[in-house]
C-alpha positions in Angstrom: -27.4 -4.7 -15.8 -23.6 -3.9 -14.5 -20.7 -5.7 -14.1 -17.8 -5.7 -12.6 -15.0 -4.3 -14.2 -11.2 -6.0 -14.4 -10.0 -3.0 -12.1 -12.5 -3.6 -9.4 -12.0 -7.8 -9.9 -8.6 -7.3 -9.6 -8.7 -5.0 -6.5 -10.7 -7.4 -5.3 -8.1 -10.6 -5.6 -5.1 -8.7 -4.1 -7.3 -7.7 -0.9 -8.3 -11.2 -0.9 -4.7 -12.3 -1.2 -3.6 -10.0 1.6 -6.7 -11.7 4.3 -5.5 -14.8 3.2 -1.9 -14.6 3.9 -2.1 -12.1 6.7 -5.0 -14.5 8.7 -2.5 -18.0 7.5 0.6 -16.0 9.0 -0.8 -14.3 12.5 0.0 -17.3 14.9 3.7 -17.8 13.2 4.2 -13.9 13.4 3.6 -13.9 17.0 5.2 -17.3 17.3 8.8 -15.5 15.9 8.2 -12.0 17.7 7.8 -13.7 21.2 11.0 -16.0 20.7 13.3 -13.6 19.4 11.9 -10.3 21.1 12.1 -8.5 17.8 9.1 -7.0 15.6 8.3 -9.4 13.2 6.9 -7.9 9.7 4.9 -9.6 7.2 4.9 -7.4 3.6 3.9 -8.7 0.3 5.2 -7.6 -3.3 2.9 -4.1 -4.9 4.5 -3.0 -8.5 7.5 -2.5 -8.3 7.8 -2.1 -3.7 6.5 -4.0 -0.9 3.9 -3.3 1.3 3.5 -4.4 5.4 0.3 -5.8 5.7 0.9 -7.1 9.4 3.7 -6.5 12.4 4.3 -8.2 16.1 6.0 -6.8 18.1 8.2 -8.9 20.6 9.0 -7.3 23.2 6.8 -4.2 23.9 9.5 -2.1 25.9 12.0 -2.6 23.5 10.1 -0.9 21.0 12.3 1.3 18.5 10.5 3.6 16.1 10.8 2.0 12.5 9.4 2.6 9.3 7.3 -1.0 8.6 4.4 0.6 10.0 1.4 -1.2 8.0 0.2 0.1 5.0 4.0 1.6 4.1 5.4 1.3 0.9 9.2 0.8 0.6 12.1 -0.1 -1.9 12.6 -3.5 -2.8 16.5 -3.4 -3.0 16.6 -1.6 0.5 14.4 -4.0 2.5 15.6 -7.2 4.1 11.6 -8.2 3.2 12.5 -6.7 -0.8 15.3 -8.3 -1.5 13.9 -11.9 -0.4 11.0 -11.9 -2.8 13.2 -10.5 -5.4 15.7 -13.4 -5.1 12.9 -15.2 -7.1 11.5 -12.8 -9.4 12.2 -13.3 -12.7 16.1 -11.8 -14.4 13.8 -9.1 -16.4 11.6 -7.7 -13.4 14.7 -6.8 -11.4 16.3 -5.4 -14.4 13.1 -3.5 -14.2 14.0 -2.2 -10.8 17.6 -1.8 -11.8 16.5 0.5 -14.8 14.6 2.6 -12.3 17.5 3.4 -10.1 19.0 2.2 -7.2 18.6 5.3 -5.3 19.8 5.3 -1.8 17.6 5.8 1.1 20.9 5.4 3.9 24.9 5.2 2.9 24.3 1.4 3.9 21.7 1.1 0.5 22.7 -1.4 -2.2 23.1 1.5 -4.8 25.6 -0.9 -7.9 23.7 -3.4 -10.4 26.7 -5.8 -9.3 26.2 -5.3 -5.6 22.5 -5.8 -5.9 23.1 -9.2 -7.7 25.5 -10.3 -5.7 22.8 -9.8 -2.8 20.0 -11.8 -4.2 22.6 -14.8 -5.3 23.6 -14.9 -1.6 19.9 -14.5 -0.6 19.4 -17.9 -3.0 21.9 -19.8 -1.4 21.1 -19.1 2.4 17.8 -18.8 2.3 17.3 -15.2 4.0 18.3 -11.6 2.9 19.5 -8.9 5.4 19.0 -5.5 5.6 21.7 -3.8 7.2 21.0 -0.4 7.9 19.9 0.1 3.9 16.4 0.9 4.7 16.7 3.1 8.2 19.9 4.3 10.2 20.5 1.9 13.1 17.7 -0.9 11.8 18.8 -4.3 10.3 16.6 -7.2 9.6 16.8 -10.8 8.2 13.8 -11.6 6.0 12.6 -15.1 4.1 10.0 -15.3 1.4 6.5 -17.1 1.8 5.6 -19.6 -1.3 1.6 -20.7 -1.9 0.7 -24.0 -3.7 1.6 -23.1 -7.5 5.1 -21.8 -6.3 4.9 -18.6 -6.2 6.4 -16.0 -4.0 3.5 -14.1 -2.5 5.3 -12.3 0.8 7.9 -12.4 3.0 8.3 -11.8 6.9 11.3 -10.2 8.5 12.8 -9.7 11.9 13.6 -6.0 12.1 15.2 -4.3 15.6 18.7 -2.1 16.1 21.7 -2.6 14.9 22.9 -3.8 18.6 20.3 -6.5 18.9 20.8 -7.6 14.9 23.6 -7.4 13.1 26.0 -9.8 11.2 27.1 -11.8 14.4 23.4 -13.2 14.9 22.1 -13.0 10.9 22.5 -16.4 10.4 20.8 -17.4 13.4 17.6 -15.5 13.1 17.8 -16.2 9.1 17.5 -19.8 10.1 14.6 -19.0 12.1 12.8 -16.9 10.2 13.3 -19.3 7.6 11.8 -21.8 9.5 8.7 -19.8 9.7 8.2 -19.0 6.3 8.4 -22.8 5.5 5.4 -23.4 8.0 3.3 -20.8 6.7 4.4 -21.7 3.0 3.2 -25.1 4.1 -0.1 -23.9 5.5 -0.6 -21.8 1.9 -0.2 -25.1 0.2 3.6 -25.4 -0.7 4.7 -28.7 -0.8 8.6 -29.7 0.1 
């Protein structure tokens, strides 16, 4: 007789995880990427980075060349998408990622403990992160995090394009709408508000 082992279960609950949100998320992800003309990414939490599962682009010709293609892996503290899910991780994991090193990917990166703190406060009390230019040269993003029923963090979606099109004089505008989005599809994974 054989079994399953716990590694193949678990492989198995994290690919199921990652249907589930990416097939809850598709409509709102093109939704977002045909009002604001941007690519919209949807990445979820792996170890210690995050992973795109999904992207829509906008606006097809004003396509720029970015790193979220899916199945990348990137920093948590240098992606718009990172730093909203680690808002609401617990103190110790992102003393975890502290501990590892804030290495920096661009001169825009969040390389200080302080500065990193200070980032995922602020991402608390607005509801959105930003990425600006931390990640890629010329790229900045606004990102929210998605919730399911039990109230946990399980992804977050982000609206990436170049630093002309989004930058700090529209952040709070397309944080409040990607906000907005994550809400509907936290609703649709059973989060209650």
């Amino acid at each position: 007789m054989y079994r399953l082992g716990s590694g193949l279960i678990r492989m198995g609950e994290f690919a199921r995880a990652q249907n589930d949100i990416v097939s809850v998320a598709m409509d709102d992800l093109n939704s977002l990427a045909k009002e604001t003309g941007e690519l919209v990414n949807l990445a979820i939490l792996e170890n210690d980075h995050v992973v795109y599962l999904a992207q829509v682009q906008g606006n097809p010709r004003s396509v720029v060349s970015l790193f979220t293609q899916i199945g990348a892996r990137a920093p948590l503290y240098s992606t718009g998408v990172g730093k909203a899910i680690l808002a609401y991780m617990p103190d110790e994991f992102v003393r975890g990622i502290i501990k590892e090193g804030l290495v920096p990917v661009t001169r825009g990166t969040i390389t200080t403990e302080t500065a990193l703190w200070e980032a995922l406060t602020l991402t608390r009390q607005r509801g959105y992160a930003t990425d600006h230019e931390e990640n890629a040269e010329g790229v900045c993003c606004v990102a929210s995090c998605i919730w399911n029923g039990a109230g946990k963090v399980v992804g977050a979606l982000s609206i990436s394009g170049t630093a002309a099109r989004i930058n700090p004089l529209n952040f709070e505008l397309l944080g409040q709408r990607v906000s907005e989005t994550c809400r509907r599809i936290s609703q649709k994974m059973g989060r209650a508000y």
